[in-house]
C-alpha positions in Angstrom: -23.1 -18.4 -43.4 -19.6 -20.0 -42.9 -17.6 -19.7 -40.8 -15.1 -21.4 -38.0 -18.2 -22.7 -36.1 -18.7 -25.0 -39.1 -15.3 -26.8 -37.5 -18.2 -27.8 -34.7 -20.6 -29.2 -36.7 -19.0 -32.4 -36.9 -19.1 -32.8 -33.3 -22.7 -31.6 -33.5 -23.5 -34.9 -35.7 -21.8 -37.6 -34.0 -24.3 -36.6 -30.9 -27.3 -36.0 -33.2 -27.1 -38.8 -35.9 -29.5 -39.0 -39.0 -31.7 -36.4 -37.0 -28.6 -34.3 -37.4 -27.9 -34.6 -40.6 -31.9 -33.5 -41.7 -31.6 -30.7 -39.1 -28.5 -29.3 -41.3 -30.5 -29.6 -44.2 -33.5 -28.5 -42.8 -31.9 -25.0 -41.4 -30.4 -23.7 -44.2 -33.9 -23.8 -45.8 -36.0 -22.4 -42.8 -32.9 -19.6 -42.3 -33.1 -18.6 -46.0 -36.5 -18.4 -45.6 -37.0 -16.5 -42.1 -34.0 -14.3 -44.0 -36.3 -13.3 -47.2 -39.1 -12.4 -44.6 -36.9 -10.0 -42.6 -36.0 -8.1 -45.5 -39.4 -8.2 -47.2 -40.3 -6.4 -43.3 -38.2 -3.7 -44.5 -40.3 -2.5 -47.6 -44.2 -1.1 -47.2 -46.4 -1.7 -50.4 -47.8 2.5 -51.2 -51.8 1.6 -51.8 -52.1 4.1 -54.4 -49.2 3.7 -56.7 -49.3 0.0 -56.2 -45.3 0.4 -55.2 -43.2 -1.2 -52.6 -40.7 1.3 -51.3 -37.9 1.0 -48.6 -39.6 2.7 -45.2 -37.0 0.9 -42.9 -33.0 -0.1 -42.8 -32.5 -1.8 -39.8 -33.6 -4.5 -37.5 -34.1 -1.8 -35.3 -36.1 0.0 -37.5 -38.6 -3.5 -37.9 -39.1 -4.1 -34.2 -40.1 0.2 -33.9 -42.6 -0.8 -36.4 -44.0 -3.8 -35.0 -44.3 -2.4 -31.7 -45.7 0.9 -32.6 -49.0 1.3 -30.2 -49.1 -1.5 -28.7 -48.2 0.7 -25.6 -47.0 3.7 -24.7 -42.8 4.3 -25.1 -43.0 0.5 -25.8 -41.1 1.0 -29.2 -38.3 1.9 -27.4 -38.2 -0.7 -25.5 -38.3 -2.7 -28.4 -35.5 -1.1 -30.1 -33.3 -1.7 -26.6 -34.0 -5.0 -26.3 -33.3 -5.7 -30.4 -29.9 -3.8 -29.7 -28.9 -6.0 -26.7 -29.7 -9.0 -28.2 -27.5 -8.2 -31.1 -24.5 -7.1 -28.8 -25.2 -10.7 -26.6 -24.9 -12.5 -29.9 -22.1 -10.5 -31.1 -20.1 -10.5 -28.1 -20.6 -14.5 -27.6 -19.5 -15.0 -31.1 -16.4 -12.9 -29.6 -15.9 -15.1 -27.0 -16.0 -18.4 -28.6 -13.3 -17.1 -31.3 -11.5 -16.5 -28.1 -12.1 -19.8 -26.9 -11.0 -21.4 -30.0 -8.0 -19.1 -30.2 -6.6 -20.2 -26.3 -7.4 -23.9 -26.8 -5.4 -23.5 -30.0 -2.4 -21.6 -28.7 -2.6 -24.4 -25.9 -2.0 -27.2 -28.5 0.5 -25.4 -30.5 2.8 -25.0 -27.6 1.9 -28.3 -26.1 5.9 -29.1 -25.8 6.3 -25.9 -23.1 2.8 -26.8 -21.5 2.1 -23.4 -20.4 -1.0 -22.5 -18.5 -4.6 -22.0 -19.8 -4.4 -18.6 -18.4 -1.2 -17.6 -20.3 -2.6 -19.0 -23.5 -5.7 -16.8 -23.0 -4.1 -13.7 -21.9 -1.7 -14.3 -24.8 -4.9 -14.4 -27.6 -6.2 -10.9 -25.7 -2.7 -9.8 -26.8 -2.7 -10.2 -30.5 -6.7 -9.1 -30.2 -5.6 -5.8 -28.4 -5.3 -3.8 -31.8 -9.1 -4.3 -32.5 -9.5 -1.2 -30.0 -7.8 0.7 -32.8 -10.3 -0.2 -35.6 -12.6 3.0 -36.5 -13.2 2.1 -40.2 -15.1 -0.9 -42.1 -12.0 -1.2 -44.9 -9.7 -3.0 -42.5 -12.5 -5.1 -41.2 -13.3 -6.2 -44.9 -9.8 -6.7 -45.5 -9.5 -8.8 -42.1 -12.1 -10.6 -43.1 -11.2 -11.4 -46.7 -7.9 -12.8 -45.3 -9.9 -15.2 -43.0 -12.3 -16.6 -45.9 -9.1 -17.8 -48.1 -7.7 -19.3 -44.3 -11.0 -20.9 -44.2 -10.9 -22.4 -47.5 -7.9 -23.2 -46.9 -8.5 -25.4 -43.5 -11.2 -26.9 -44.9 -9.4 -28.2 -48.2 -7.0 -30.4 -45.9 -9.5 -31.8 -43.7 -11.7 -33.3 -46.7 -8.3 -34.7 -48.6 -7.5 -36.1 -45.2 -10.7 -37.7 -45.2 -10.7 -38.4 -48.6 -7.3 -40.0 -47.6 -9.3 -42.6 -45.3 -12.5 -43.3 -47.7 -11.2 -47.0 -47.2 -12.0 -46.7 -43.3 -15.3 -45.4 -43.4 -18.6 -46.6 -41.7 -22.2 -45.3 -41.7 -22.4 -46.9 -38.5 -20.7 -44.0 -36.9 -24.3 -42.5 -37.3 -27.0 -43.5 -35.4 -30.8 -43.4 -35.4 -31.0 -43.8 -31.7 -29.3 -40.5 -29.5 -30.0 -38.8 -26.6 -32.2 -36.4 -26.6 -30.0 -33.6 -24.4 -27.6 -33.9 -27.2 -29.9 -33.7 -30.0 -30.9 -30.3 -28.6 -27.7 -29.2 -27.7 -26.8 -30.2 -31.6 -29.3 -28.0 -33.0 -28.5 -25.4 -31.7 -25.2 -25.6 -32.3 -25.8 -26.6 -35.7 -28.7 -22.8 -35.7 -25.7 -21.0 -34.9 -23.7 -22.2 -37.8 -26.6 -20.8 -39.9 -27.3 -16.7 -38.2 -26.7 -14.3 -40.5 -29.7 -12.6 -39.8 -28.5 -9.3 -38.3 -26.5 -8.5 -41.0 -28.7 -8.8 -43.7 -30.8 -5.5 -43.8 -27.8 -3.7 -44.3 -26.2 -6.2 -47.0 -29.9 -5.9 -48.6 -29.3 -1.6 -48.8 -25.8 -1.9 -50.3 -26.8 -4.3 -53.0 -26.9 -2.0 -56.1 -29.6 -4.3 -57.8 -31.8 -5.2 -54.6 -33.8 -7.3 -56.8 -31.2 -10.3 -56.7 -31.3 -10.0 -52.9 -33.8 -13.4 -52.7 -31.4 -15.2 -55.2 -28.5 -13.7 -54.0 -29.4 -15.8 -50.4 -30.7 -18.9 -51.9 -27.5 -19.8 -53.7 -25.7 -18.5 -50.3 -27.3 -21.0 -48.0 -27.7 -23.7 -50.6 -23.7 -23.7 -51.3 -23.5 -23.1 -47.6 -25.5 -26.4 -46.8 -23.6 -28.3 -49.0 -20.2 -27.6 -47.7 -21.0 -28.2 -44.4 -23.2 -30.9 -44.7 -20.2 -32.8 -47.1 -18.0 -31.2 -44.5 -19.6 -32.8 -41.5 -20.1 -36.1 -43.0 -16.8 -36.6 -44.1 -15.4 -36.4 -41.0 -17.9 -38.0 -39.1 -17.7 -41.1 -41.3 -13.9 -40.9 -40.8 -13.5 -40.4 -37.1 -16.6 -41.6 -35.7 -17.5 -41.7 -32.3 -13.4 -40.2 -31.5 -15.3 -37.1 -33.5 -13.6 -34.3 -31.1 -15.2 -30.5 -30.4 -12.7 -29.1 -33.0 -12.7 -31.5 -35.7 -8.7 -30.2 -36.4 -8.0 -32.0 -33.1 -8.5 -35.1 -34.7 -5.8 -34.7 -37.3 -2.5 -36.5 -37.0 0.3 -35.0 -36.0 2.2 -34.4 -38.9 -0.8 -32.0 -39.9 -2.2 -30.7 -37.5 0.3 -27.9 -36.3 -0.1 -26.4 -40.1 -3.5 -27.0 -39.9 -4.1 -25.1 -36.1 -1.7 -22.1 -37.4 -4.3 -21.2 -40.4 -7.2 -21.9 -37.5 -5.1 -19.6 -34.9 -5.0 -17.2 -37.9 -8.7 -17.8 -38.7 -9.9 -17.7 -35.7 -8.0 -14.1 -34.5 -8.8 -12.5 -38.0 -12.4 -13.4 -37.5 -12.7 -11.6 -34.0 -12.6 -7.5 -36.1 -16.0 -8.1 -37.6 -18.1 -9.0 -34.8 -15.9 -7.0 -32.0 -16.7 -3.8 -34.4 -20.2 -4.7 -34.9 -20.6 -4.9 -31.6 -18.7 -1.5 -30.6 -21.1 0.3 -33.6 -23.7 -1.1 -32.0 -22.8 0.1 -28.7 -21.7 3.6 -29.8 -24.1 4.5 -32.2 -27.8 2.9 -30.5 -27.0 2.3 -27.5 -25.1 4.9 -26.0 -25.6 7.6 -28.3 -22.2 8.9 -28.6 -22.2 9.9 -25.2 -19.1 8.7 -24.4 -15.6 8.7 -26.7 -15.8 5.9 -29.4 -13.2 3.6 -28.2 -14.5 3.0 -24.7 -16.7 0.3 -25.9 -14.0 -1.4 -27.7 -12.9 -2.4 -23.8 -15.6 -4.7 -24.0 -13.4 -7.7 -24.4 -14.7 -10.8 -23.5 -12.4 -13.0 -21.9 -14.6 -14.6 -19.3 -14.1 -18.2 -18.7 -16.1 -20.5 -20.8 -16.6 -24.4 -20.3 -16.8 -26.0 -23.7 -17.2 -25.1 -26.8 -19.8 -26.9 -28.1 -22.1 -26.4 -24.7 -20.9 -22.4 -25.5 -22.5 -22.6 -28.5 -24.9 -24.2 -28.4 -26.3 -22.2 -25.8 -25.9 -18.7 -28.1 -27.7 -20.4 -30.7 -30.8 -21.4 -28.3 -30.7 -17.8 -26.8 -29.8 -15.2 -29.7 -29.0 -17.2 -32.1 -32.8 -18.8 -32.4 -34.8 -15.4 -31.8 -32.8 -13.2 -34.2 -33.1 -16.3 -36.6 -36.2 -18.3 -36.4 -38.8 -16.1 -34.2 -38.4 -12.8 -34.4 -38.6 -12.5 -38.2 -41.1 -14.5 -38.6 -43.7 -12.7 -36.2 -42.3 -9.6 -37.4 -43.1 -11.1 -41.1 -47.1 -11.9 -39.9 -47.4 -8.8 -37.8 -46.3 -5.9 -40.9 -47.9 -8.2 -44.0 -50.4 -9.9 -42.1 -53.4 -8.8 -44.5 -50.8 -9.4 -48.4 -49.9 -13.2 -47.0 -51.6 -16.2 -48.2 -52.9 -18.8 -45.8 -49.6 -21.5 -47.0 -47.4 -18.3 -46.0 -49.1 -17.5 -42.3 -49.0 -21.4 -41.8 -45.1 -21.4 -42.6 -44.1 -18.4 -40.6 -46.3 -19.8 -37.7 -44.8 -23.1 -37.6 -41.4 -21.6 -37.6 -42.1 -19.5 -35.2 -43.2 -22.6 -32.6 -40.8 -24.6 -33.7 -38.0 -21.6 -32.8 -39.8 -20.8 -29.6 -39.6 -25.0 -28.4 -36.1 -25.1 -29.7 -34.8 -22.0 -27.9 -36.5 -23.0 -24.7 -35.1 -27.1 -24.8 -31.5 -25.9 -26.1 -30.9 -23.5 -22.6 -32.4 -25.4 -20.2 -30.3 -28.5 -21.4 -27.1 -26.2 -22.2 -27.3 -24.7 -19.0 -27.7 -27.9 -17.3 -24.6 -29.4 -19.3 -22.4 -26.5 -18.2 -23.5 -26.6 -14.2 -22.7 -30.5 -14.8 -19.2 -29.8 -16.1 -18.4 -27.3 -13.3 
């Protein structure tokens, strides 16, 4: 669960405080959590041998399950609306690597000034040979190459900050914010955290499934470290100045190396979800009715706002059902009658706390975005 969104998080802090700072913590707990009870949805315990045996592989396959007679056809409505989801969140994940890809170009070239427009139509360039991709390999390869730029862009930020230890103050963070940021901030600070969609299939390739729970705990617990160190550090060291890309806050001097290895980040990143997507299109969706790189023309280039308001809006919409309520009420409906009272209680108090969250974080994302318009 990292990724060039943790670049927001910062950001995400500044406007949620303390709160923020126990949200992070709090999230990579309840997302490992909601993450072992989606894949425990996969397996069915057989009465008679007393085995558990893998009856399903997707997320797909889960929401068939659940809504197996609870009307007629119903299931397949289910499976659509799983599918869409996935595509919404995939496809906004597209966008805002877009988003951070023009806005970088646009700093990068700062001296010729060129238009927005220019900037994003040049990003669409450099993305045009995802509509070649028909295999995994270069995806993995892609995306290899954007985990050492990654580490890479994160190393300098926190020896710049490091850099400035002399300049810090914890009154940068306050107890006191406003409560339309706070909710914008978790979500933004959820989507950091969605892995969800990918995990049944990680789950099937694993050749020793049984280190799938352990596997995930270390994942988000080294994940929450990172970014919570991450997002600290450079709160403490810009404060309130905090920008929506924390790299816009570097000096000069570094930043153009530093928004090079982003550009690169940020357009190596765009493979894996635009090929998720395009599988997901091909394959559930559409059946292979159609040739397989028509969906590939799905490029989103729409014009966005802001990047923060962006995301935190996908992580209130997809980003908290995929995550927080959906495997959790798949988790009560298919084990309702192995779980322990603790175990119903957790799942349930997830479950409300994904349903307020996802309903506060659009209706205040939305009302951001009109209010920038």
């Amino acid at each position: 669960p990292l990724g060039i969104f943790v670049l927001g998080l910062p950001f995400a802090l500044v406007q949620s405080g303390y709160m923020g700072l126990m949200v992070l913590v709090l999230s990579a707990w309840v997302c490992n959590h909601t993450g072992r009870r989606l894949v425990a949805c996969l397996y069915e315990e057989e009465l008679r041998a007393s085995l558990v045996s893998r009856v399903r592989h997707s997320y797909q396959d889960i929401m068939d399950a659940c809504c197996k007679g609870l009307w007629p056809n119903w299931s397949v409505v289910g499976g659509w609306m799983i599918n869409i989801a996935q595509v919404i969140e995939l496809l906004m994940t597209c966008t805002l690597y877009l988003l951070v890809s023009t806005t970088l170009l646009c700093d990068s070239l700062s001296a010729v000034a060129p238009p927005r427009s220019a900037c994003s139509l040049m990003s669409l360039m450099f993305l045009l040979p995802c509509l070649l991709l028909t295999d995994l390999r270069p995806v993995s390869m892609l995306s290899l190459l954007c985990s050492l730029a990654h580490i890479l862009i994160s190393l300098l930020v926190i020896l710049y900050c490091l850099s400035c230890a002399s300049n810090w103050s914890w009154s940068f963070l306050s107890l006191s914010v406003d409560p339309e940021d706070f909710i914008v901030s978790v979500g933004v600070i959820i989507f950091s955290y969605t892995s969800q969609i990918f995990l049944p299939a990680l789950e099937g390739s694993m050749e020793n499934r049984r280190q799938f729970d352990t596997m995930l705990g270390w994942t988000h617990g080294v994940a929450c470290i990172m970014k919570t160190t991450f997002s600290l550090l450079a709160v403490l060291t810009w404060g309130p100045e905090t920008s929506e890309v924390i790299t816009d806050n570097l000096p000069p001097n570094l930043r153009p190396v530093v928004n090079l290895c982003l550009l690169a980040k940020a357009l190596l990143s765009y493979p894996l979800p635009f090929y998720s997507a395009a599988e997901i299109l091909q394959t559930c969706l559409l059946r292979g009715e159609i040739d397989r790189n028509l969906p590939r023309l799905l490029l989103p280039a729409i014009p966005v706002p802001r990047f923060s308001l962006l995301m935190g809006l996908t992580g209130s919409v997809t980003g908290a059902a995929m995550t927080l309520i959906l495997p959790c009420l798949f988790h009560l409906k298919l084990q309702w009658g192995r779980l322990t009272v603790q175990d119903r209680l957790i799942d349930m108090s997830i479950l409300s706390l994904g349903v307020v969250c996802s309903v506060a974080g659009v209706v205040c994302s939305v009302k951001r975005m009109l209010g920038d318009l």
